[in-house]
NUBA-311684 format. One record per residue (C-alpha): x, z, y; residue in three letters. Coordinates in steps of 0.5 Angstrom, whole numbers, padded with zeros to 4 digits, always signed. Example, Ala and Ser with C-alpha at 12.3 -4.5 7.8 and 13.67 -1.06 7.14 Angstrom:
% residues 2
+0025+0016-0009ALA+0027+0014-0002SER
***
This chain:
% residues 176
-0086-0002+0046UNK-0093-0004+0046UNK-0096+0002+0049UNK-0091+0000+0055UNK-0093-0007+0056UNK-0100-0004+0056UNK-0099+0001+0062UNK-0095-0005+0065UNK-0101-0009+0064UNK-0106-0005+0068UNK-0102-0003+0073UNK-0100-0011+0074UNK-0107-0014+0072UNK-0113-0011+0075UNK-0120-0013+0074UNK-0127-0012+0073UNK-0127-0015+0065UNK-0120-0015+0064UNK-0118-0010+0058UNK-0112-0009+0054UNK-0111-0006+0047UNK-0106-0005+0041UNK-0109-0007+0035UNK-0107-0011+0028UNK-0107-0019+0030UNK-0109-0021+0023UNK-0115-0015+0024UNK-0117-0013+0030UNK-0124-0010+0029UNK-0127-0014+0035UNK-0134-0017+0035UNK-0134-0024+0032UNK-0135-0031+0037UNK-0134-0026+0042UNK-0128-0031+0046UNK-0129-0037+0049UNK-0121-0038+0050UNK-0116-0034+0047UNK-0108-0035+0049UNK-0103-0033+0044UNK-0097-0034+0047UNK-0090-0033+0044UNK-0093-0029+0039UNK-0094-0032+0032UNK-0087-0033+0029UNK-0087-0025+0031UNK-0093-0024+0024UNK-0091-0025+0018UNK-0098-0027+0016UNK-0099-0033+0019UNK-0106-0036+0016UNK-0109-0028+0016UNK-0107-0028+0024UNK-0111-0037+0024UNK-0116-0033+0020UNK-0117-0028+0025UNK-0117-0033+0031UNK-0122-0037+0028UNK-0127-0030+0027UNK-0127-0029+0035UNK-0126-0036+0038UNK-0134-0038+0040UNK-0135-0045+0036UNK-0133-0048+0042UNK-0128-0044+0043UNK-0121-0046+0045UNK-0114-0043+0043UNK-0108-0045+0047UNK-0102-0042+0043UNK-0095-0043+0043UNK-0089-0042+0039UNK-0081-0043+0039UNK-0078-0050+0037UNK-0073-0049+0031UNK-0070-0055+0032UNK-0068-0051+0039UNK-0065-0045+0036UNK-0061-0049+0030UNK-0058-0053+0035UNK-0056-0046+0039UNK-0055-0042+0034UNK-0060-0037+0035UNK-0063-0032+0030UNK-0068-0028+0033UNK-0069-0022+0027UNK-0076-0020+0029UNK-0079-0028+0028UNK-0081-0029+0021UNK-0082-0036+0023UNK-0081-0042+0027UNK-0083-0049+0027UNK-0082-0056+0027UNK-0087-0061+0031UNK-0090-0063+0024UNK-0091-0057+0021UNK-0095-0054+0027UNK-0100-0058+0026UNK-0100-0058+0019UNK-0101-0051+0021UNK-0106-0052+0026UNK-0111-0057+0022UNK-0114-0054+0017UNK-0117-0049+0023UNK-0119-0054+0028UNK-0122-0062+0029UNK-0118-0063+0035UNK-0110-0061+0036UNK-0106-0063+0042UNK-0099-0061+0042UNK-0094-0061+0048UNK-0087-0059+0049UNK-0084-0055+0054UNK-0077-0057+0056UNK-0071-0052+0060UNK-0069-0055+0067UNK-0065-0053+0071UNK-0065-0053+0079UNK-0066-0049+0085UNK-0072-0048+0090UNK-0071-0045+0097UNK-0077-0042+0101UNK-0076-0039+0107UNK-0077-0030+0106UNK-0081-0031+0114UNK-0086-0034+0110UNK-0091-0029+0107UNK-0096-0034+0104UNK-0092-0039+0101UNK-0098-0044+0099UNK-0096-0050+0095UNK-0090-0053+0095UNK-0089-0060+0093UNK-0083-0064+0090UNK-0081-0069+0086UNK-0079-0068+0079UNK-0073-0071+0076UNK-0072-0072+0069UNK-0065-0071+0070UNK-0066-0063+0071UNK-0067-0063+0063UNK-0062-0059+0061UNK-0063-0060+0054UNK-0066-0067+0050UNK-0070-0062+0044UNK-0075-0058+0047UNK-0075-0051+0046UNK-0083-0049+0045UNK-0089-0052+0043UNK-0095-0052+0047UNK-0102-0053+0043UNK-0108-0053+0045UNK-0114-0054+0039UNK-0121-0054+0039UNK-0126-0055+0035UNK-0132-0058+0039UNK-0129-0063+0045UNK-0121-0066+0045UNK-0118-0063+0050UNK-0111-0065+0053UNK-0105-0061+0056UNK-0102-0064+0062UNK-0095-0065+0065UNK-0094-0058+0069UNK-0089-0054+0072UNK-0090-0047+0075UNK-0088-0041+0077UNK-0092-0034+0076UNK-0093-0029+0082UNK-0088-0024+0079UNK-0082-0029+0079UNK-0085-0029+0086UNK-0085-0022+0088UNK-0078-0022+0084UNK-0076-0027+0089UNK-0079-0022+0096UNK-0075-0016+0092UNK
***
């Protein structure tokens, strides 16, 4: 529930300017233009009123602001046969920008793949640094990209490009 991912979240996430709070997404009651960058990840197919939660974004964006969102492909779960009961939507790569273009100039929308493949790290390296390798397009497991990833702006043109990382908690799953 969400008042413990927020209890989580302060236990893993500390820093000075860093808050968290349950709020209403299409209503949050925060303090118009007040965010330069606001990610939405994996959220807006969770809101049933997906314009109202747009509007809401725009409200707290600067007017430079960025958002970066990102949502499931329903191509990917038709082919899989996947039905999640709490997404009231899903989109097509068109209908996200669709979406998108009435609330910002620039749209920049890339797509994330499932791959498969393993890394191996030496444990007696605590700091681990960069690890460099080399990407082989037959690691995709799948030839319909599972999310979107967008990047909009109303101010510059912005762009994503290619990445492949990992989160310092899959780090720590990996020392565990």
């Amino acid at each position: 529930n969400s008042d413990d991912a927020i209890n989580l979240a302060k236990k893993r996430y500390i820093h000075k300017n860093l808050s968290f709070l349950k709020a209403d997404a299409t209503s949050t009651n925060l303090d118009p233009s007040s965010f330069d960058v606001i990610i939405s990840f994996e959220t807006i197919e969770h809101i049933e009123n997906q314009r109202a939660f747009l509007s809401e974004i725009m409200n707290l964006l600067k007017p430079d602001g960025l958002l970066l969102l990102s949502c499931p492909n329903i191509a990917w779960s038709k082919k899989h046969n996947i039905k999640n009961e709490f997404h009231f939507r899903e989109y097509t790569y068109n209908e996200v920008r669709n979406l998108l273009s009435p609330y910002f100039k620039f749209i920049d929308i890339a797509v994330q793949y499932q791959i498969s493949g393993s890394l191996i790290i030496n444990t007696n390296n605590k700091s681990l640094g960069k690890i460099n390798f080399s990407f082989n397009k037959q690691l995709i497991t799948t030839d319909i990209p599972v999310c979107f990833i967008v990047l909009c702006s109303n101010s510059n043109q912005s762009s994503i490009i290619p990445i492949l990382s990992t989160t310092k908690n899959e780090i720590y799953d990996l020392q565990a």
